[in-house]
C-alpha positions in Angstrom: 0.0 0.0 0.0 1.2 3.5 -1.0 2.7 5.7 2.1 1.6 9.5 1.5 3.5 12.4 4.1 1.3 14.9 5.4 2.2 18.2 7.4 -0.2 19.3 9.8 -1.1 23.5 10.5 2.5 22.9 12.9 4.4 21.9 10.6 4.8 18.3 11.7 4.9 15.6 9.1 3.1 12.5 9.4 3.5 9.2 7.0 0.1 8.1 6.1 -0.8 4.7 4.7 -3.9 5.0 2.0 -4.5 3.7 -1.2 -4.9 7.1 -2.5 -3.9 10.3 -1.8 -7.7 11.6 -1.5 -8.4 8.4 1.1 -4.6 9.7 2.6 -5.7 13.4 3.4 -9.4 12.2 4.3 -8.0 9.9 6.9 -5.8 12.4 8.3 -8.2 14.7 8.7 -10.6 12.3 10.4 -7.6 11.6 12.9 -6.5 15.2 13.2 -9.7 16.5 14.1 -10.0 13.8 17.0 -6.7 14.6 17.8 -6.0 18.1 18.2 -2.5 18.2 19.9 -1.6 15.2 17.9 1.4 17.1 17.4 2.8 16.9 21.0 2.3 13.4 21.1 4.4 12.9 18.3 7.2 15.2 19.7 7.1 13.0 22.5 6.8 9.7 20.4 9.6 11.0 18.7 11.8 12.2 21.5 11.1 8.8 23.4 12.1 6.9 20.4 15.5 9.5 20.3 16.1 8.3 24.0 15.1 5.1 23.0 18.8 4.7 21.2 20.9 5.2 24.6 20.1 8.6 25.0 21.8 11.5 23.9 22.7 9.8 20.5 21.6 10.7 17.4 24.1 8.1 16.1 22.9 5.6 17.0 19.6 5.1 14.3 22.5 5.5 12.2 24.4 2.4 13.8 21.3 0.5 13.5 21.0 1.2 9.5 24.4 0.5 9.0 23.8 -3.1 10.4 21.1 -3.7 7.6 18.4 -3.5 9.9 15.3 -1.2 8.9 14.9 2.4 10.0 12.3 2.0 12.1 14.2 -1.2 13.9 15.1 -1.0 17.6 18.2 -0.8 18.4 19.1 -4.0 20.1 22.7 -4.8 21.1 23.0 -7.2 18.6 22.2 -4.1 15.6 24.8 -1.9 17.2 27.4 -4.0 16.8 26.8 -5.1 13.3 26.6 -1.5 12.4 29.6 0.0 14.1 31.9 -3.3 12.6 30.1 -2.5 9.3 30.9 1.4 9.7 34.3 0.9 10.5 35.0 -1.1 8.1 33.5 1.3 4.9 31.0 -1.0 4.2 28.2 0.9 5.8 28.8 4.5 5.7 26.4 5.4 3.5 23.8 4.0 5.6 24.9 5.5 8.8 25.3 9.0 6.9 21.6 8.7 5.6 20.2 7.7 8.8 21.9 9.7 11.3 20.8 13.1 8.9 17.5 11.5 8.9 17.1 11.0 13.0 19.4 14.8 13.4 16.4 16.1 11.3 13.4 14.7 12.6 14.7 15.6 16.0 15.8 19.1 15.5 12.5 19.4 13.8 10.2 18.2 17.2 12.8 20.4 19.1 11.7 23.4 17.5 8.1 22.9 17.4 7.5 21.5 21.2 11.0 21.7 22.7 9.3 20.7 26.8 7.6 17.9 24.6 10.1 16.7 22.8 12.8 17.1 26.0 10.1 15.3 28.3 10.2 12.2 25.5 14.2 12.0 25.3 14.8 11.8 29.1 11.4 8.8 29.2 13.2 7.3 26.5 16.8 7.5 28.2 15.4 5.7 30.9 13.4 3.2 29.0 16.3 2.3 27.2 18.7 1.9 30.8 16.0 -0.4 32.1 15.5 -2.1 28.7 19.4 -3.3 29.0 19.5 -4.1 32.6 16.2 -5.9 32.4 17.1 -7.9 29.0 20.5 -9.0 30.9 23.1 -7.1 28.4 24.4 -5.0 31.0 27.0 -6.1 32.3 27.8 -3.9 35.4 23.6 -5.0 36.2 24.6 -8.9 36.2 27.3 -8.8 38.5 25.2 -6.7 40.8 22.6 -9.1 40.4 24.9 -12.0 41.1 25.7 -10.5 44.8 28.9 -9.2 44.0 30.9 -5.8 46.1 30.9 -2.4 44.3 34.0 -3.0 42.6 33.2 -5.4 41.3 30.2 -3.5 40.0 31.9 -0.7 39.1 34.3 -3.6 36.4 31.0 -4.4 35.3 30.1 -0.8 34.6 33.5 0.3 32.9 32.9 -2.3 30.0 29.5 -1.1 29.7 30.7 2.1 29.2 33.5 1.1 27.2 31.3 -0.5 24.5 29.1 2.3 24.2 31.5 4.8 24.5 33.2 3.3 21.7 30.0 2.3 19.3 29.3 6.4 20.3 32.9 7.3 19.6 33.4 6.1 16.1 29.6 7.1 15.2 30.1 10.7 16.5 33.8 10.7 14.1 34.6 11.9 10.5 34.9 9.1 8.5 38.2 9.3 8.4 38.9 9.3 12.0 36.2 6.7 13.3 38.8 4.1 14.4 40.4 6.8 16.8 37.2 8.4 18.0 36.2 4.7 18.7 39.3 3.8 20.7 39.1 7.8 22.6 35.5 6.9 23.2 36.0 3.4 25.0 38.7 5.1 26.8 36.7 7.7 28.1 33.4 5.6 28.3 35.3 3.0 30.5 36.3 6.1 33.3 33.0 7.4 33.5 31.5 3.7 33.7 34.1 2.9 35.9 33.2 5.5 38.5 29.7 5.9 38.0 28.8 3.6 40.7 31.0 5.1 43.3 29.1 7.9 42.8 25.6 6.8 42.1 26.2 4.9 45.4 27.1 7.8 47.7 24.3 9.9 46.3 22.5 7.5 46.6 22.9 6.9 50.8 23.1 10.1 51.1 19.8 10.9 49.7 18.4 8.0 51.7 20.0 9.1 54.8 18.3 12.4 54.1 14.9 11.0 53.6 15.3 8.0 56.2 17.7 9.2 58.8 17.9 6.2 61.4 17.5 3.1 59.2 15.9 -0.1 61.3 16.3 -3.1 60.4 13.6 -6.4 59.7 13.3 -7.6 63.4 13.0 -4.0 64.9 10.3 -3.2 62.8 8.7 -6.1 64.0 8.8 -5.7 67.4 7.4 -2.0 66.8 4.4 -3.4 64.7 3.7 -5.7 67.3 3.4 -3.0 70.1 2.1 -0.7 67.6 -1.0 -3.2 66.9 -1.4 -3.2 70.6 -2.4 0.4 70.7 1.3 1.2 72.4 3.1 4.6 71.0 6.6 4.4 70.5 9.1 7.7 70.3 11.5 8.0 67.2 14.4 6.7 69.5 13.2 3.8 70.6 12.2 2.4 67.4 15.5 3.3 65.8 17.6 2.1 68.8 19.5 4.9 68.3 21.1 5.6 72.3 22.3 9.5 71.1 18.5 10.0 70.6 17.3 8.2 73.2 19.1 10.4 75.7 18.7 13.6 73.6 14.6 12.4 74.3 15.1 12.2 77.7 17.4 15.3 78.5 16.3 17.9 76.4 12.2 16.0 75.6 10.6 18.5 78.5 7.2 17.8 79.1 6.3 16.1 75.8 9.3 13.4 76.8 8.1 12.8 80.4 4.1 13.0 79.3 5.1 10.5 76.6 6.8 7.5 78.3 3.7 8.2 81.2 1.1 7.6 78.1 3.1 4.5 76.8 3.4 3.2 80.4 -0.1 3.1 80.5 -0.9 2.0 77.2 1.8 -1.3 77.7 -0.1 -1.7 80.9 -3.5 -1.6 79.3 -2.1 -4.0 76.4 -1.2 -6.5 79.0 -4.1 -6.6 81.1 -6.9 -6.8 78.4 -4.9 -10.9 78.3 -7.6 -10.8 81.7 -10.4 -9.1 80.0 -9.0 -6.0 82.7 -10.1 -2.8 80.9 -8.2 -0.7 82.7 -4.4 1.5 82.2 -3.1 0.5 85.7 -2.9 -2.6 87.8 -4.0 -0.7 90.9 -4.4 -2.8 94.1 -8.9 -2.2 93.3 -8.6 -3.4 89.9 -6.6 -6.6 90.5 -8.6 -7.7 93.2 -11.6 -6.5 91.0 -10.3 -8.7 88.5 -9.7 -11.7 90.9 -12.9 -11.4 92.3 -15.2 -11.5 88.7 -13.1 -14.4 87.3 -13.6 -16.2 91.1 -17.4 -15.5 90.4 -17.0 -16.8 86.9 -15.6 -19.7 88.2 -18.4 -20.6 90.7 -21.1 -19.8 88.4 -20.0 -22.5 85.9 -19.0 -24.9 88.4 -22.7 -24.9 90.3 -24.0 -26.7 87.3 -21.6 -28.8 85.8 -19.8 -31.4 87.7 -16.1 -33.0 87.0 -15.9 -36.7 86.3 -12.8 -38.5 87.2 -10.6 -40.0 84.5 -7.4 -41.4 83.5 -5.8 -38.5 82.4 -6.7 -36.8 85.6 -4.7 -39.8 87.9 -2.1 -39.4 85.6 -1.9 -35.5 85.9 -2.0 -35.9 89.7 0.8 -38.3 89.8 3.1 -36.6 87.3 2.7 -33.6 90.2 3.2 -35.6 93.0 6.5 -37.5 91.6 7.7 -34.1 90.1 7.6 -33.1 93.4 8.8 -35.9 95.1 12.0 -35.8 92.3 13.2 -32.5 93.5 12.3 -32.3 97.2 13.8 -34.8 99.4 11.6 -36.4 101.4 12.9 -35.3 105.3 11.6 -32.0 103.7 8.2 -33.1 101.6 5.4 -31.3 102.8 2.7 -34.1 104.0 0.0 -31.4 102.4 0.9 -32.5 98.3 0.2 -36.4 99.6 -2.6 -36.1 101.6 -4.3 -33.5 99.0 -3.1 -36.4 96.2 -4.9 -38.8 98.6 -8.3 -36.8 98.9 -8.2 -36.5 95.3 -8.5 -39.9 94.6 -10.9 -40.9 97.1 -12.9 -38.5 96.3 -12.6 -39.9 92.3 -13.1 -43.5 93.4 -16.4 -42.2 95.0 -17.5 -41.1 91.1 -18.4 -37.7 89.9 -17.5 -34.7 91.9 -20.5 -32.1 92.4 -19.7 -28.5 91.1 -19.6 -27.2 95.2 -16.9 -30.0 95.7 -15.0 -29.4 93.2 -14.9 -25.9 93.8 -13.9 -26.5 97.4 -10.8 -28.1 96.7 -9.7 -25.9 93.9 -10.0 -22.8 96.7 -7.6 -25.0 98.8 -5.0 -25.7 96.6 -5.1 -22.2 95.5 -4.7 -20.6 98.7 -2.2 -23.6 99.9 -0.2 -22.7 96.8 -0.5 -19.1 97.1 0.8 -19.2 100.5 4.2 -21.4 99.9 5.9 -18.6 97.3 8.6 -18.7 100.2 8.9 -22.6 99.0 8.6 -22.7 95.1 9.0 -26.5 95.0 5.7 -27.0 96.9 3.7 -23.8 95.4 4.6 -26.1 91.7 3.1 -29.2 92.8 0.4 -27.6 94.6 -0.6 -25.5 91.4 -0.1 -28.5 89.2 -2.6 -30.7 90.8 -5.2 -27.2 90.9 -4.2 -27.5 86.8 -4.8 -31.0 86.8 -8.7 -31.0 88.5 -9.1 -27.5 86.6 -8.3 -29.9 83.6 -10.5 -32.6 84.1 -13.7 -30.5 84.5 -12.8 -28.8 81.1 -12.8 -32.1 79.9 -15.8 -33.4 81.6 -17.7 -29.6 80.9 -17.0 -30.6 76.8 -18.5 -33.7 76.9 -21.4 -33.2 79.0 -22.4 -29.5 78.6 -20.9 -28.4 75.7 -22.4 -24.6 75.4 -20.2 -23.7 78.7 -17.1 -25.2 77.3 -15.8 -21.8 75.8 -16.8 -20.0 78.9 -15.1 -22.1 80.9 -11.9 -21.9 78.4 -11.9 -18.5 78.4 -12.6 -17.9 82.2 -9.4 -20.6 83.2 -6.9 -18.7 80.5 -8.2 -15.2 82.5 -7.1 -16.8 85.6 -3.9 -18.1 84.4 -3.2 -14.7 82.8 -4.0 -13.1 86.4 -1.4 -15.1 87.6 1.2 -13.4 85.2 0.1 -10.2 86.0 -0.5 -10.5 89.7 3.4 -11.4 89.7 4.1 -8.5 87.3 2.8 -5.8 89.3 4.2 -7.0 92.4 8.0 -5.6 91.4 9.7 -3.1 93.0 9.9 1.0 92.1 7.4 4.1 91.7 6.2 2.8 88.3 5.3 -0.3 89.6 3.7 1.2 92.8 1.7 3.5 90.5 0.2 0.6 88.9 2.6 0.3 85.5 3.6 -2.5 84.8 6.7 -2.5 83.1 8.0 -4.6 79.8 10.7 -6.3 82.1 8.3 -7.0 84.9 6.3 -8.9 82.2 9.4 -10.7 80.6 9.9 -12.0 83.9 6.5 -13.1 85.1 6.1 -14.9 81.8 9.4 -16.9 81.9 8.3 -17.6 85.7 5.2 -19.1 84.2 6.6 -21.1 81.4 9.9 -20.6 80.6 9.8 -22.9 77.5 7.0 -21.1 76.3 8.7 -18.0 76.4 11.3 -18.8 74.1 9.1 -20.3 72.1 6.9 -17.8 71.4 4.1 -19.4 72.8 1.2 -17.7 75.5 -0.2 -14.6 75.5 2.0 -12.5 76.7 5.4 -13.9 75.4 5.1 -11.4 71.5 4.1 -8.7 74.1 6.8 -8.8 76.6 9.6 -9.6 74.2 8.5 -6.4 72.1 8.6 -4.4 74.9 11.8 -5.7 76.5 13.7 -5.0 72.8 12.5 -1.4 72.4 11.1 0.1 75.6 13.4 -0.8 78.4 14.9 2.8 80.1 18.2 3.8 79.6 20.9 3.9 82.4 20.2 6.7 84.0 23.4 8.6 85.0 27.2 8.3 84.3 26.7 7.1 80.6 28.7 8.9 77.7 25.6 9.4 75.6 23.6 10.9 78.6 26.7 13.0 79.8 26.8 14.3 76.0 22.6 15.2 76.4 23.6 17.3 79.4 26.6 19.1 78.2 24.6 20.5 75.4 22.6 22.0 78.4 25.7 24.3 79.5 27.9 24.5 76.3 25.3 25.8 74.1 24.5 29.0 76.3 27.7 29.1 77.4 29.5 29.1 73.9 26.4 31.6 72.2 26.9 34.5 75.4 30.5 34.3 74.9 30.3 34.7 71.2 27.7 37.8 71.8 30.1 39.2 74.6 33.3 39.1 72.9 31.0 41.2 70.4 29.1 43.6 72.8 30.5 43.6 76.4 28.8 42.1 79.2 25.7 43.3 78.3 24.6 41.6 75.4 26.6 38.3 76.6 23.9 38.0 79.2 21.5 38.6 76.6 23.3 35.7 74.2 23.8 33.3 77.5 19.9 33.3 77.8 19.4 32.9 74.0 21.5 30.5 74.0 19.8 28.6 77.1 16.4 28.2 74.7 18.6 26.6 71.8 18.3 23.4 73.8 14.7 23.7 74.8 13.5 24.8 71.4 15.5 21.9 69.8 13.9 19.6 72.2 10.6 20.6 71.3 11.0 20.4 67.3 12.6 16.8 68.4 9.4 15.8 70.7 6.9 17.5 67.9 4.6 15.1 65.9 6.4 16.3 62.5 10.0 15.7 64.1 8.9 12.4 65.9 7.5 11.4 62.1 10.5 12.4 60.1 13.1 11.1 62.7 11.3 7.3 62.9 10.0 7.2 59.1 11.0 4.1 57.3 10.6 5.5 54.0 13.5 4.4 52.7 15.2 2.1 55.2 16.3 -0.4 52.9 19.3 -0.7 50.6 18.5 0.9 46.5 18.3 -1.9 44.3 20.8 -3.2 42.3 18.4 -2.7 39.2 17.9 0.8 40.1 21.5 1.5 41.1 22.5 -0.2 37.4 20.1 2.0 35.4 21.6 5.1 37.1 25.4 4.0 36.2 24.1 3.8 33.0 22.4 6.8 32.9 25.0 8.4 34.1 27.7 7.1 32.0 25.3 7.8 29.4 25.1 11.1 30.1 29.0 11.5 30.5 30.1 9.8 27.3 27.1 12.1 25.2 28.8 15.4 26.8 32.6 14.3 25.9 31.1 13.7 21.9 29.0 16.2 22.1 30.7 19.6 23.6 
């Protein structure tokens, strides 16, 4: 089919494909008139197509002619090279000539008519074609940061990247005469700028990330703040960094919003760990733990007065796993006769056949307070509280088979105990927090591993994630005769102290007073852009925490390379 070139009212030339020239210009018009700034989108067409060629290069259509491909072929690696062997041989100068006027043209053309167009297409284009090579696997300096390798080893990789091009770009930018030399000054020249690229596409490249994402954190950090985070528990820009300098600068120079801050999250750790109790509360005050004990001890009664535990296997076998754990440890001039004789009710009362709901609860209360009253003899409090967990068992069991609708109730009512138990130990430590009703991440830590310690490290329980967040990023900083908190404190004095003798040595004693109490709010005003919400946001922000991608670092060395070997050929 006949092609036909049309100009539009900007001058822009367009090839049409029509049988005729009537059905051509009718055509034309038809797309024209639903396209009335067809001719920007050509500029940029055409520019992205320029860029398409490595950027910068108008030689390089020229290349890809010269290799006997078509005019309108990309220009893959494999056209490049057949065109610059076939230019600097002789055999395709002609081509190169025709199509690098051709592309010079056509470009100098969209230039003219939308130059922000045209510009915006070359640097889509430049980019496009960076990614095209490192995504196709023909640049080199991409591969071997693909493979894992160090940056010098990148930056080998890079220099014969930009050794080919500057060479291909080299001869093609050359009088005829003179291609073999501009090739050889080009890979010369392309090989030092591919060569250092990376060193300095990787410095910018922290740099602007450090910028953007000043304290970097790394996987399991983040995931001990998410946890706490989920948990409703605010954390301040030091203490999910880690970062001690910031931690004390936080608590030195903080003020109000510091101290008011770690008060809130005290609370809000606190209300995270009693809601395991169904507590809804922000302290473990004295009234709301015996609150607590009191409801789930109701709870407990409730359910017992109509169900009724019925003795089995498993529970003989529970009872004496506790009694010969017992016996194991302790020797027996110092057994307590209350684990046997308790062992020995027990059983009777089993051999008699189900135990009513009162019963049952009767001897729970006993082992309870009988184990709550030997903490000064941990040996006996375990077997006590094992044979409470093995009875507390068996009704579970017997409650599931029996009367299934207060199974969950029952579940949920024996974990609330259990969880009391971690908690009642928790807010029993020492210090003002504690007596205030905090309950602190290493109060916690330590209840739980008093619970289970196995479980603990395993992850398992309900308060195990909780604790072990809390212990990584909450717990305080030593609180005197530290470097970093000695440096918080000296920027107290030296600031003032340096400003008002500055201003003195300027004005006389008169206006150093005045620059010793300016510089006493340097500090404070600091302190509160630190402790705002927009300086708490840009100093925790994990924007860009992680390292740049080798793809993206490998499409900036060759951008950059790019850039350097088009500005040698092209003063």
């Amino acid at each position: 089919m006949p092609v036909f070139e049309i100009q539009d009212k900007n001058g822009a030339t367009y090839e049409v494909d029509a049988p005729d020239e009537n059905s051509a210009v009718a055509g034309f018009q038809k797309f024209n008139g639903a396209n009335p700034d067809v001719g920007v989108a050509t500029a940029i067409g055409r520019g992205a197509a320029q860029g398409a060629t490595l950027g910068f290069n108008d030689e390089m259509r020229g290349l890809v002619e010269a290799g006997g491909a078509a005019p309108d072929q990309p220009a893959s690696l494999g056209a490049l090279v057949r065109g610059g062997y076939n230019l600097l041989t002789g055999s395709g100068a002609d081509a190169y000539s025709a199509g690098t006027e051709r592309t010079r043209d056509d470009l100098a053309t969209a230039r003219a008519q939308h130059p922000i167009a045209t510009t915006t297409g070359e640097i889509g284009g430049a980019l496009g074609s960076g990614a095209g090579l490192v995504g196709g696997g023909l640049s080199i300096g991409a591969n071997a940061a693909r493979a894992g390798t160090g940056l010098g080893r990148a930056a080998i990789g890079s220099a014969a990247d930009g050794a080919i091009l500057g060479g291909i770009q080299g001869a093609g930018s050359s009088e005829e005469e003179k291609r073999l030399e501009g090739a050889g000054s080009g890979l010369v020249t392309g090989g030092l700028i591919g060569g250092a690229a990376p060193f300095v596409v990787s410095g910018a490249s922290n740099l602007f990330r450090r910028a953007v994402t000043p304290l970097p954190i790394n996987a399991e950090r983040q995931a001990a703040a998410n946890v706490l985070r989920n948990e409703g528990v605010d954390l301040t820009a030091g203490q999910l960094s880690g970062s001690k300098g910031l931690r004390y600068a936080e608590s030195e120079i903080g003020g109000n919003a510091a101290e008011n801050m770690m008060e809130r999250q005290g609370e809000q750790f606190t209300r995270a760990a009693l809601r395991r109790a169904a507590i809804d509360a922000d302290r473990a005050t004295p009234q709301v733990m015996d609150d607590a004990f009191t409801r789930i001890g109701l709870d407990f009664d409730a359910l017992a007065a109509r169900n009724q535990l019925i003795p089995d296997r498993q529970l003989v076998g529970d009872l004496t796993t506790a009694v010969g754990d017992y016996g194991a440890i302790v020797p027996e001039s110092m057994r307590s006769p209350i684990v046997l004789k308790v062992a020995n009710d027990l059983v009777d009362a089993a051999k008699r056949g189900p135990i009513d709901g009162a019963a049952y609860q009767s001897l729970r209360s006993q082992l309870e307070r009988a184990s709550r009253g030997a903490k000064a003899n941990p040996e006996l409090s375990t077997a006590l509280r094992g044979m409470r967990e093995a009875i507390d068992g068996a009704m579970e069991r017997s409650i599931a088979v029996n009367n299934p609708a207060d199974a969950g109730a029952w579940r949920d009512v024996r974990n609330q105990y259990r969880n009391m138990l971690v908690l009642e130990k928790a807010a029993s430590g020492a210090g003002e927090n504690a007596a205030l009703g905090l309950i602190s991440p290493s109060a916690l830590r330590n209840a739980s591993v008093n619970q289970g310690r196995r479980a603990y490290v395993r992850g398992q329980g309900d308060f195990s994630e909780l604790a072990r967040a809390g212990e990584a990023l909450m717990k305080p900083m030593p609180n005197s005769g530290t470097a970093g908190r000695l440096r918080a404190q000296n920027l107290i004095s030296f600031v003032p102290s340096l400003i008002g003798g500055g201003v003195g040595a300027a004005g006389g004693p008169g206006t150093a007073m005045a620059g010793f109490a300016a510089g006493a709010a340097v500090p404070r005003i600091a302190g509160a852009l630190m402790m705002s919400r927009p300086g708490q946001a840009y100093l925790s922000n994990q924007v860009l925490s992680g390292p740049a991608s080798p793809q993206a670092r490998a499409i900036a060395n060759l951008l950059l390379t790019n850039s350097g070997i088009a500005v040698r050929n092209h003063p």
